[in-house]
C-alpha angles and dihedrals in degrees: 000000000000133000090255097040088050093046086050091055088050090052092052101053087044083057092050092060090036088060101038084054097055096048094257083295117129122260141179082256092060093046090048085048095045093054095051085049089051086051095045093047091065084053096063131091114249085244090058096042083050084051093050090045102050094059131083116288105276090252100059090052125083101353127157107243130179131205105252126191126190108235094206094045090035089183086053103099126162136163115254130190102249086230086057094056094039085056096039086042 
């Protein structure tokens, strides 16, 4: 792996916690972390940027989910990201 792959992989998960605290909603700190990921992606091998695209979008992975249940269609159930109910809270 190489430095730049490695410092991507630290931006994302800085972007992750950016966006879960500010409720998925965008923010200057996301725009700060997604121009240091567009330098460090023309640092990466071709081989590294195919790897990064073949996998899931950023925000459907690792994300923390709760088990959430309608009270008024008590057999509804989904899973909700736990920043989605604290906003629509």
């Amino acid at each position: 792996m190489s430095n730049a792959l490695t410092q991507y992989r630290l931006q994302e998960k800085q972007l992750r916690y950016v966006w879960w605290r500010h409720c998925g909603l965008e923010s200057d700190e996301e725009d700060n972390i997604r121009d240091v990921m567009e330098k460090l992606w023309w640092e990466l091998t071709d081989t590294e940027r195919d790897q990064i695209d073949a996998e899931p979008p950023l925000r459907r992975r690792n994300l923390p989910t709760v088990q959430y249940v309608d009270k008024d269609v008590a057999e509804h159930s989904v899973d909700t990201p736990v920043r989605e109910l604290v906003a629509a809270g």
